[in-house]
N, CA, C and O atoms as a Maestro MAE file, in Angstrom:
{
 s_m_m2io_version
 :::
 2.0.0
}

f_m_ct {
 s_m_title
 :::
 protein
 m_atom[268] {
  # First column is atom index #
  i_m_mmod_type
  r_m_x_coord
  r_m_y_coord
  r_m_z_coord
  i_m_residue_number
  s_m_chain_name
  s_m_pdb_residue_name
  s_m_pdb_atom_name
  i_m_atomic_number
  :::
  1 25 -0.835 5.466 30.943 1 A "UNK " " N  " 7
  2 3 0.384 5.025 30.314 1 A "UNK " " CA " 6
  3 2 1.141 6.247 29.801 1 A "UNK " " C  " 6
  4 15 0.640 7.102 29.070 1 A "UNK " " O  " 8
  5 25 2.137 6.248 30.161 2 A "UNK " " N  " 7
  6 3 3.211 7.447 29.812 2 A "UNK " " CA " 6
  7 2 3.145 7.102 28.007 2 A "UNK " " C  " 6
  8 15 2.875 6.075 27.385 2 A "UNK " " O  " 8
  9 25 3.602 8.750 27.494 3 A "UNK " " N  " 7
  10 3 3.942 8.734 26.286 3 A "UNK " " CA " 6
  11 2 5.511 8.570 25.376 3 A "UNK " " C  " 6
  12 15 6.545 9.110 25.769 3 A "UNK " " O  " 8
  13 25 5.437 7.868 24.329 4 A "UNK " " N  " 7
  14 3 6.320 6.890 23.822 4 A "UNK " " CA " 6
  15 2 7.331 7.991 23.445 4 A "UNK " " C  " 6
  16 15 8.525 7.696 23.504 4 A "UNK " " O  " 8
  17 25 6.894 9.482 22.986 5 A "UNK " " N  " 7
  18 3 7.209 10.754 22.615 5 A "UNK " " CA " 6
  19 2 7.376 12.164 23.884 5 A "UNK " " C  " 6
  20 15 7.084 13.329 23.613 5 A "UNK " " O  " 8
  21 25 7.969 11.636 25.423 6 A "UNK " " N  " 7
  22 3 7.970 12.668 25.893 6 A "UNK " " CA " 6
  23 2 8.294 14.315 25.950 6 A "UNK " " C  " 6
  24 15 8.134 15.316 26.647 6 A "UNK " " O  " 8
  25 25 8.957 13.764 24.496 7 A "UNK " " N  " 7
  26 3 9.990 15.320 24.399 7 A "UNK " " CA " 6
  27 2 8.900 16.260 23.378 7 A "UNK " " C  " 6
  28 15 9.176 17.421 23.075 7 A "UNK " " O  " 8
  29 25 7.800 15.658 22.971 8 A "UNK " " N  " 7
  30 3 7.118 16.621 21.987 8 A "UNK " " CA " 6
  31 2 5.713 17.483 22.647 8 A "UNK " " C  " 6
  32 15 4.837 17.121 23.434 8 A "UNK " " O  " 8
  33 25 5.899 18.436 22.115 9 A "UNK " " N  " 7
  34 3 5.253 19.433 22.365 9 A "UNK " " CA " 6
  35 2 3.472 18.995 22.076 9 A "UNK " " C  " 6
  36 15 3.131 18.285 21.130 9 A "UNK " " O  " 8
  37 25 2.680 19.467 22.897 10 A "UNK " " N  " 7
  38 3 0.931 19.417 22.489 10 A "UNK " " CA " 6
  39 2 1.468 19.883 20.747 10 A "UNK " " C  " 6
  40 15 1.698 19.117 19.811 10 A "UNK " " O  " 8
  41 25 1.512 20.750 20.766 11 A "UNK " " N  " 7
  42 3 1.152 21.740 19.377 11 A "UNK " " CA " 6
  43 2 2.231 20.730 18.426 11 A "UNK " " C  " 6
  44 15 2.337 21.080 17.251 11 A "UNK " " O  " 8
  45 25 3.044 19.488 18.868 12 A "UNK " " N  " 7
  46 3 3.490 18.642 17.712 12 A "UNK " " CA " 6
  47 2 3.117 17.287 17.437 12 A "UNK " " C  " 6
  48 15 3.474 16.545 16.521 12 A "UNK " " O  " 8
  49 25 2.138 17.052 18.637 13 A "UNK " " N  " 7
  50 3 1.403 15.890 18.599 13 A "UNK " " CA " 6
  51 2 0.178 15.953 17.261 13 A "UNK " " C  " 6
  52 15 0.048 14.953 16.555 13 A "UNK " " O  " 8
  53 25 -0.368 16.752 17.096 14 A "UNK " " N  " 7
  54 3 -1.247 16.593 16.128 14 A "UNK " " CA " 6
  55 2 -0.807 15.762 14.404 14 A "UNK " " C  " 6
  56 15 -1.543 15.050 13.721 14 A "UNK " " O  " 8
  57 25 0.339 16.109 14.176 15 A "UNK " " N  " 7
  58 3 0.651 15.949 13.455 15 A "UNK " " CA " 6
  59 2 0.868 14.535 12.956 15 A "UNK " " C  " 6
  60 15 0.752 14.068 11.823 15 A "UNK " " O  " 8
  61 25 1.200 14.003 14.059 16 A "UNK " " N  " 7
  62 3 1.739 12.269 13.872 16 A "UNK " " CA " 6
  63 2 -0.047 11.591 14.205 16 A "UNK " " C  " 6
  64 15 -0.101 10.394 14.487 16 A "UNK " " O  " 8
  65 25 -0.832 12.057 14.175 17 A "UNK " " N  " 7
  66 3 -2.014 11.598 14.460 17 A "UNK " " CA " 6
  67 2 -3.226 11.013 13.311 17 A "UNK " " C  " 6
  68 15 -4.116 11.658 12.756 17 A "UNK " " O  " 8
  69 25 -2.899 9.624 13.204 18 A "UNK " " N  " 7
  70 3 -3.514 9.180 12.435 18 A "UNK " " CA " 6
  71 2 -2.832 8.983 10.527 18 A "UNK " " C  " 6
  72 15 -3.289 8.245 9.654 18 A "UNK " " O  " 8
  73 25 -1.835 9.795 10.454 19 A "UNK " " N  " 7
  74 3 -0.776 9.660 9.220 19 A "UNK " " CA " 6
  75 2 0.061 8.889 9.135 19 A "UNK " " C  " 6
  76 15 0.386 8.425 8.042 19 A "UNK " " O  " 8
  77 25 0.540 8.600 10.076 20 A "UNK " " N  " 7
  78 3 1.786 7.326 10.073 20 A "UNK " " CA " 6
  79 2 1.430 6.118 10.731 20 A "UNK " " C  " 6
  80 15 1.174 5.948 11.923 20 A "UNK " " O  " 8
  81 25 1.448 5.299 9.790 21 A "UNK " " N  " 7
  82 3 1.473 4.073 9.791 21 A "UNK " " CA " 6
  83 2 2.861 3.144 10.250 21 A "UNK " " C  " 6
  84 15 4.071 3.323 10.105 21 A "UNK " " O  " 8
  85 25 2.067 2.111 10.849 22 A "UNK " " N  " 7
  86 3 3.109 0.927 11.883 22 A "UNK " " CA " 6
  87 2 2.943 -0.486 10.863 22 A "UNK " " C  " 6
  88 15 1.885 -1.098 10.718 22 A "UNK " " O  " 8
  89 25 3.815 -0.718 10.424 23 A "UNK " " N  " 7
  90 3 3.434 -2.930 10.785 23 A "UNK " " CA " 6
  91 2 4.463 -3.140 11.508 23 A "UNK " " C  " 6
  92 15 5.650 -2.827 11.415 23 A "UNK " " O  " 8
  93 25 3.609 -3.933 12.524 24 A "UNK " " N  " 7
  94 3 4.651 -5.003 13.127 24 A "UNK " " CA " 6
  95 2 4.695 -6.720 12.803 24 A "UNK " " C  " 6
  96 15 3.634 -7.336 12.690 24 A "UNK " " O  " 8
  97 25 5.894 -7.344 12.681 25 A "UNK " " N  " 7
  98 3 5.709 -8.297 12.041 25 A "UNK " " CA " 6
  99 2 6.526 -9.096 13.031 25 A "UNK " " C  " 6
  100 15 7.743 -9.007 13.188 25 A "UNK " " O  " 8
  101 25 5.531 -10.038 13.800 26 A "UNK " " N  " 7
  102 3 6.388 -11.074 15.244 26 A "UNK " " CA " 6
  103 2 5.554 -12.147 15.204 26 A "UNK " " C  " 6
  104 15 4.324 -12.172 15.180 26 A "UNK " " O  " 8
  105 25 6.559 -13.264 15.200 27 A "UNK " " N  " 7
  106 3 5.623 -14.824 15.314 27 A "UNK " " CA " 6
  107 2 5.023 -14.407 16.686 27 A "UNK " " C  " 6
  108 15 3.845 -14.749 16.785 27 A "UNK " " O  " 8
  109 25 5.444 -13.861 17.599 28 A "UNK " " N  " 7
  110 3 5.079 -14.040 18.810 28 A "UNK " " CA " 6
  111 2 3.599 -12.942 18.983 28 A "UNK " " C  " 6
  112 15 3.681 -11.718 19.088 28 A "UNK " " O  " 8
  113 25 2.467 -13.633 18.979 29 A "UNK " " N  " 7
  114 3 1.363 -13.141 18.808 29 A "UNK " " CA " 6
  115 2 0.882 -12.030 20.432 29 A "UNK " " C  " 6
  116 15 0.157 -11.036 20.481 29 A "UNK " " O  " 8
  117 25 1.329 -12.448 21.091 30 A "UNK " " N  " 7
  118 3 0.658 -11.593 22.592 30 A "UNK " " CA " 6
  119 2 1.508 -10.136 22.309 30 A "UNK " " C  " 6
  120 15 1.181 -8.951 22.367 30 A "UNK " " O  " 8
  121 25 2.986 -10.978 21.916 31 A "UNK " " N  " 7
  122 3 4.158 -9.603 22.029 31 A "UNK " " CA " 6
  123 2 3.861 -8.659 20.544 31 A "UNK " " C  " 6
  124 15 4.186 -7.472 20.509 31 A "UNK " " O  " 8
  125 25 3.318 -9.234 19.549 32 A "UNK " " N  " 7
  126 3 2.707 -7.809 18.273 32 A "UNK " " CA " 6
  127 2 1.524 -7.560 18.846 32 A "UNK " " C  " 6
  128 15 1.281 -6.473 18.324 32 A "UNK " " O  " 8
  129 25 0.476 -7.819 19.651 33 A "UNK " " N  " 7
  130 3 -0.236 -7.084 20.412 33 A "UNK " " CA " 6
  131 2 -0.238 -6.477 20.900 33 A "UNK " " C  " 6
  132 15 -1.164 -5.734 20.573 33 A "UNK " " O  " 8
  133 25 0.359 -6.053 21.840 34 A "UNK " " N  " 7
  134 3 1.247 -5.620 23.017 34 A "UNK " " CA " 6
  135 2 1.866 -4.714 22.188 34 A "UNK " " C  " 6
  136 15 1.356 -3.670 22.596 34 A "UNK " " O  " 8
  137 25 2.362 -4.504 21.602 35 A "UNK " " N  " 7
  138 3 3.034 -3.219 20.846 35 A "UNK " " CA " 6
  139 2 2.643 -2.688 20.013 35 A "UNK " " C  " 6
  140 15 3.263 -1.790 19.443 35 A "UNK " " O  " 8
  141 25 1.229 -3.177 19.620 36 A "UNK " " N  " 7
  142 3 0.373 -2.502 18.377 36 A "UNK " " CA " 6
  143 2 -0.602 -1.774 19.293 36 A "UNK " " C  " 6
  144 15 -1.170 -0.824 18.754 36 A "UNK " " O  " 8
  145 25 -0.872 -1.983 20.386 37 A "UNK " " N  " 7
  146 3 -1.560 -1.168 21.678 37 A "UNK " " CA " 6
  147 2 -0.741 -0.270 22.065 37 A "UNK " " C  " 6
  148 15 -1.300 0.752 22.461 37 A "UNK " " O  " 8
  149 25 0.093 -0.266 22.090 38 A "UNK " " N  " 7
  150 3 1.183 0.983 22.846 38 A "UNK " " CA " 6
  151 2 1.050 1.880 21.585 38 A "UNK " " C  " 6
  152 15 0.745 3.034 21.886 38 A "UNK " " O  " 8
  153 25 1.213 1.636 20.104 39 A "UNK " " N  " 7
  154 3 1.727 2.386 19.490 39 A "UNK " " CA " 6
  155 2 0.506 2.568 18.986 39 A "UNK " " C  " 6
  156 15 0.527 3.334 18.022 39 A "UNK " " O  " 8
  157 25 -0.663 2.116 19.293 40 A "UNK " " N  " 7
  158 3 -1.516 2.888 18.837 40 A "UNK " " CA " 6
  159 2 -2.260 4.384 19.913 40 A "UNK " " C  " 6
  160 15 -2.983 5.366 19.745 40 A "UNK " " O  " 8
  161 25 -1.667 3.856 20.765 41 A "UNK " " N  " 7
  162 3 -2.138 5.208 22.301 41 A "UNK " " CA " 6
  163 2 -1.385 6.349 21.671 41 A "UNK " " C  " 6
  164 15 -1.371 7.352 22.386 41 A "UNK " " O  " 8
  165 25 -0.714 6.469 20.443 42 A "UNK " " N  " 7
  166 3 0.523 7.517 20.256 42 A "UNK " " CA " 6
  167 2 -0.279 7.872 19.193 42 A "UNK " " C  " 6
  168 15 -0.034 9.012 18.800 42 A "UNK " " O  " 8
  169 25 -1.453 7.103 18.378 43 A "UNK " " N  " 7
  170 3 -1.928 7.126 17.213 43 A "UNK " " CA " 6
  171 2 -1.983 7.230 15.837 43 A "UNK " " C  " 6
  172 15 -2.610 7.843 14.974 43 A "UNK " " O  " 8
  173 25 -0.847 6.174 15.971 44 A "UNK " " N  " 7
  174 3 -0.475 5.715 14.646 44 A "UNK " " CA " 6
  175 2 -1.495 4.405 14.212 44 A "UNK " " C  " 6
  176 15 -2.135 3.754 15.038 44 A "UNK " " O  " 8
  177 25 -1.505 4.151 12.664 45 A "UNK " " N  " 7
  178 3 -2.498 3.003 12.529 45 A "UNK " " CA " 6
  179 2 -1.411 2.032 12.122 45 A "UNK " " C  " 6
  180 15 -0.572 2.211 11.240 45 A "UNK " " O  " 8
  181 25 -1.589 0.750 13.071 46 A "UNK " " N  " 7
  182 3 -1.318 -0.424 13.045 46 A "UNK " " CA " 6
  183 2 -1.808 -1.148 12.713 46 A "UNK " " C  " 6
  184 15 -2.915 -1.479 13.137 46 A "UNK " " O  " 8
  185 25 -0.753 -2.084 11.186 47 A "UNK " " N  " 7
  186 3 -0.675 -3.539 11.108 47 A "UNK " " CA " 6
  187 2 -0.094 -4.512 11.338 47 A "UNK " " C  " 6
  188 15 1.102 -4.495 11.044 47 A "UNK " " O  " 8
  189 25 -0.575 -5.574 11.857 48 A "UNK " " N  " 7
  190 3 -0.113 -6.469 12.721 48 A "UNK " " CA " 6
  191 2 0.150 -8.022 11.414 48 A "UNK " " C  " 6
  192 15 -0.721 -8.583 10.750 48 A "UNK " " O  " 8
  193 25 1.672 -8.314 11.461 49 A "UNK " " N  " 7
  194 3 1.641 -9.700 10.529 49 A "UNK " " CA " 6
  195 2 2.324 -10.625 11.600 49 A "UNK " " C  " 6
  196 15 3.184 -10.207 12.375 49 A "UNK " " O  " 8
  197 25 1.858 -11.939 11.575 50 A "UNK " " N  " 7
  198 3 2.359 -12.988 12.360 50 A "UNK " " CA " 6
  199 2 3.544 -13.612 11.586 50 A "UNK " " C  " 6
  200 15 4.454 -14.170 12.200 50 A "UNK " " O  " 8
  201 25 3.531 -13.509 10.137 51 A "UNK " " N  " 7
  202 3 4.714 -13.740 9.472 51 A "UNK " " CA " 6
  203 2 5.470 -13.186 8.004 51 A "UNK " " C  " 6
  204 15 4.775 -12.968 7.012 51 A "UNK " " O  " 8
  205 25 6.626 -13.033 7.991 52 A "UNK " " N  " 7
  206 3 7.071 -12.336 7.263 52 A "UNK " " CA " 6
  207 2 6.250 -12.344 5.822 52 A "UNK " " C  " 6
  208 15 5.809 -11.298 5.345 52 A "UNK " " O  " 8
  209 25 6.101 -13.558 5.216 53 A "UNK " " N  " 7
  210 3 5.138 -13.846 3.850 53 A "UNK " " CA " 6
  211 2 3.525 -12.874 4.281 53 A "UNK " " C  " 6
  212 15 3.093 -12.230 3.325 53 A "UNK " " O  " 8
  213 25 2.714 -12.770 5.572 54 A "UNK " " N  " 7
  214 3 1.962 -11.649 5.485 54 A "UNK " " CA " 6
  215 2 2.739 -10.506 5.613 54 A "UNK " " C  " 6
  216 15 2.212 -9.612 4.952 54 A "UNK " " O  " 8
  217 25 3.618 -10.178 6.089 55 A "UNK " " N  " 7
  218 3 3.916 -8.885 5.960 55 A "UNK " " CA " 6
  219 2 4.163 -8.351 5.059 55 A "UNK " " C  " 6
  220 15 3.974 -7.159 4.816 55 A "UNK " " O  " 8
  221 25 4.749 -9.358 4.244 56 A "UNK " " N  " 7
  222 3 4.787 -8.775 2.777 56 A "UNK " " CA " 6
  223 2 3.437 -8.336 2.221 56 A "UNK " " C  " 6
  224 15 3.234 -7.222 1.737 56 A "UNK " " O  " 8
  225 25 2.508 -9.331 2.334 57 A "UNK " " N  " 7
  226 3 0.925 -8.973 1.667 57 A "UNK " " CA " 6
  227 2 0.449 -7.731 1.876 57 A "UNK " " C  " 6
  228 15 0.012 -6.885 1.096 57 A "UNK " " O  " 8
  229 25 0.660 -7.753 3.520 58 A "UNK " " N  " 7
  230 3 0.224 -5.872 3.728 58 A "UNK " " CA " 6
  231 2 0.806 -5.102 3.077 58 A "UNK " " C  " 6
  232 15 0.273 -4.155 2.498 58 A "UNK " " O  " 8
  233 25 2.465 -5.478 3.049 59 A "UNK " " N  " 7
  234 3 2.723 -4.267 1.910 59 A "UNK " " CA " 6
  235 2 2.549 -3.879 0.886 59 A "UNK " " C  " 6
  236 15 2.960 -2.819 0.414 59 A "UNK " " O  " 8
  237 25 1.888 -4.713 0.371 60 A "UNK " " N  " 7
  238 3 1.498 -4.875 -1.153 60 A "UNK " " CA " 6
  239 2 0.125 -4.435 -1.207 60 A "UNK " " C  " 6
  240 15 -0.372 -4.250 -2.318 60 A "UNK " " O  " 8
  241 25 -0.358 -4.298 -0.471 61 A "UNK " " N  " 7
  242 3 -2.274 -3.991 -0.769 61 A "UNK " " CA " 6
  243 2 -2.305 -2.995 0.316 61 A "UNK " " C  " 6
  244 15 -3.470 -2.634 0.479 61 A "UNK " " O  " 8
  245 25 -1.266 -2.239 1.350 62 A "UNK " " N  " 7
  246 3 -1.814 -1.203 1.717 62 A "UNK " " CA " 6
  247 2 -1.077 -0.028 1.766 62 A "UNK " " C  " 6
  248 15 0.092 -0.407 1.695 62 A "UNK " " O  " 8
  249 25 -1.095 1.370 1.859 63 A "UNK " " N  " 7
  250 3 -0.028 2.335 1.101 63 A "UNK " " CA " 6
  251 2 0.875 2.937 2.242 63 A "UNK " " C  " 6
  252 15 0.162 3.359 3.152 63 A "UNK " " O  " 8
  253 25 2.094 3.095 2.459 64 A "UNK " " N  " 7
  254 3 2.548 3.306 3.080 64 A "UNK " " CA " 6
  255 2 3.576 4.218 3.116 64 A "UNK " " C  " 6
  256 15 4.352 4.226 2.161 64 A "UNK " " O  " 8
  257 25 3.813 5.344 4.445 65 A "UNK " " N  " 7
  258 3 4.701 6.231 4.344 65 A "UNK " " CA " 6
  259 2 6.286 6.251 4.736 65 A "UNK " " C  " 6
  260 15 6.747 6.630 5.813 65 A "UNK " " O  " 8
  261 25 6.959 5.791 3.692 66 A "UNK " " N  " 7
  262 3 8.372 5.962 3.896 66 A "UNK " " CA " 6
  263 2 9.332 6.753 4.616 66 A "UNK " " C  " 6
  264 15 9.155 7.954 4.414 66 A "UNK " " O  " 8
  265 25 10.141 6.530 5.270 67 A "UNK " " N  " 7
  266 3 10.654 7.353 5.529 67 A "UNK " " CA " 6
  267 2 12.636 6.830 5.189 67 A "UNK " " C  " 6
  268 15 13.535 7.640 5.415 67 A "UNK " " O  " 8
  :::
 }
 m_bond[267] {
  # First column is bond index #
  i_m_from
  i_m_to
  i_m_order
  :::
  1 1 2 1
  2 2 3 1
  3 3 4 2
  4 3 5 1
  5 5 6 1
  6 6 7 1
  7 7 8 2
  8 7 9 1
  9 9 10 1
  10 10 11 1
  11 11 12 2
  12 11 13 1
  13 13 14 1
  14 14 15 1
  15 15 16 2
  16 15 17 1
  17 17 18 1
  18 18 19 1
  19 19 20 2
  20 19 21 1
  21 21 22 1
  22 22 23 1
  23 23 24 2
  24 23 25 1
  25 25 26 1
  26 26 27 1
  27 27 28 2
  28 27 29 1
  29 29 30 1
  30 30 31 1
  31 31 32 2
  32 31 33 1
  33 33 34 1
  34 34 35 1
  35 35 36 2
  36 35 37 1
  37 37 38 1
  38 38 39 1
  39 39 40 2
  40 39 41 1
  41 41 42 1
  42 42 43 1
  43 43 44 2
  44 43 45 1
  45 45 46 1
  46 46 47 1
  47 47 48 2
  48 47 49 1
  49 49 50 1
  50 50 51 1
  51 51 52 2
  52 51 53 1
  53 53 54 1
  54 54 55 1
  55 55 56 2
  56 55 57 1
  57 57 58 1
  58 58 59 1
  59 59 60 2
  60 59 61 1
  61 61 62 1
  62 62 63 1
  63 63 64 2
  64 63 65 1
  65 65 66 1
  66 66 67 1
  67 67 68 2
  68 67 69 1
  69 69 70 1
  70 70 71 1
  71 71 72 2
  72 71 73 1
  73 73 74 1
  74 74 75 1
  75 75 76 2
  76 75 77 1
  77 77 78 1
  78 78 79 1
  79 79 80 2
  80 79 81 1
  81 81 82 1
  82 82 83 1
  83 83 84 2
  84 83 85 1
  85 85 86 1
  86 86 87 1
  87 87 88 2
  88 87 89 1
  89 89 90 1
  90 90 91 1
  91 91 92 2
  92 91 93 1
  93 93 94 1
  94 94 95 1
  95 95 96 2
  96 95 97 1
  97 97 98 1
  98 98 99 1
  99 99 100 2
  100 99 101 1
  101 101 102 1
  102 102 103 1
  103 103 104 2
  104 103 105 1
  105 105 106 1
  106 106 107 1
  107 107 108 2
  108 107 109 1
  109 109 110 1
  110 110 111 1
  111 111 112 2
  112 111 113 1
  113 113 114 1
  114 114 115 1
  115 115 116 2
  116 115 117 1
  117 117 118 1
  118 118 119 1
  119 119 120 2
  120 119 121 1
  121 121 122 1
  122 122 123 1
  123 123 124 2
  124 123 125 1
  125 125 126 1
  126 126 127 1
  127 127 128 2
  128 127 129 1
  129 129 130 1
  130 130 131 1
  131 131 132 2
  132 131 133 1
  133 133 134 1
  134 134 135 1
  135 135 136 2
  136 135 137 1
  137 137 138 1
  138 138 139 1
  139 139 140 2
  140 139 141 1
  141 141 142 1
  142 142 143 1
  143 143 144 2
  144 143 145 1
  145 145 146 1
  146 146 147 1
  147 147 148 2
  148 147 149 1
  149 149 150 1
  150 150 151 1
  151 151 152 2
  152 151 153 1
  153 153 154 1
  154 154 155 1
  155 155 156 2
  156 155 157 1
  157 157 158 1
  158 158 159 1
  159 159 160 2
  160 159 161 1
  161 161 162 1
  162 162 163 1
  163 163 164 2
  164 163 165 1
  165 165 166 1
  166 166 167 1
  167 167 168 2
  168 167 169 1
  169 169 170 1
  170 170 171 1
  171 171 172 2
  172 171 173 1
  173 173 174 1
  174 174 175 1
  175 175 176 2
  176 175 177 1
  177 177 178 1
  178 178 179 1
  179 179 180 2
  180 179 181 1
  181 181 182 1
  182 182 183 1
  183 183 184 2
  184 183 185 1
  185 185 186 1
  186 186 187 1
  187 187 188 2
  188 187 189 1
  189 189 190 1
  190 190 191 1
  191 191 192 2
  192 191 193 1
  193 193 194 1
  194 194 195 1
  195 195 196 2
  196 195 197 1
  197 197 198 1
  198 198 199 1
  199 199 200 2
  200 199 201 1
  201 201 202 1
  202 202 203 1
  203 203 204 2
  204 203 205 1
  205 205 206 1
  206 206 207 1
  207 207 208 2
  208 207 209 1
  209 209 210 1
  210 210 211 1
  211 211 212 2
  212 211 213 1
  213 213 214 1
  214 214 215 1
  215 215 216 2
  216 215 217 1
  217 217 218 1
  218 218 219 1
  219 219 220 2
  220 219 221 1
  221 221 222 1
  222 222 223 1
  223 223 224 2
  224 223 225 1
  225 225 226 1
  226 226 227 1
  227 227 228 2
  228 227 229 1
  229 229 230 1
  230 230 231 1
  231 231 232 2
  232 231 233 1
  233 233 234 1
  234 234 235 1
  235 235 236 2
  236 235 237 1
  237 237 238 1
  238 238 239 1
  239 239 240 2
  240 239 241 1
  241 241 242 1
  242 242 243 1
  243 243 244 2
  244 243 245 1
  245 245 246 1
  246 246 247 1
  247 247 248 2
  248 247 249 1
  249 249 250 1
  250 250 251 1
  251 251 252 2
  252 251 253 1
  253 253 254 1
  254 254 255 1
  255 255 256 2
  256 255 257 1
  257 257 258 1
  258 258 259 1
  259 259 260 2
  260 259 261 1
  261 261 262 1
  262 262 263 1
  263 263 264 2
  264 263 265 1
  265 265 266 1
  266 266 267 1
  267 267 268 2
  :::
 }
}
């Protein structure tokens, strides 16, 4: 699978590895799968909410980097 980041360098991949955090938040359960797999091949850590009221929960109990 091609990368989501073609334009970055080896020596800038390290960086996004394992520090930045994903939620994705889709009623549609195959399709937040499906994109919590892609974006984790890039290695970011993904959370997955089926609805907005969990997504909120994750945000609330897990720490996250703003941007």
């Amino acid at each position: 699978m091609k990368s989501i980041f073609p334009n970055l360098s080896q020596k800038d991949k390290p960086a996004l590895q394992m520090q930045d955090t994903v939620l994705i938040i889709d009623d549609e359960k195959k399709l937040c799968n499906l994109m919590a797999r892609v974006i984790e091949l890039e290695s970011f850590k993904v959370f997955q909410a089926y609805t907005g009221k969990d997504g909120l929960k994750i945000l609330k109990t897990e720490r996250f980097k703003w941007y």
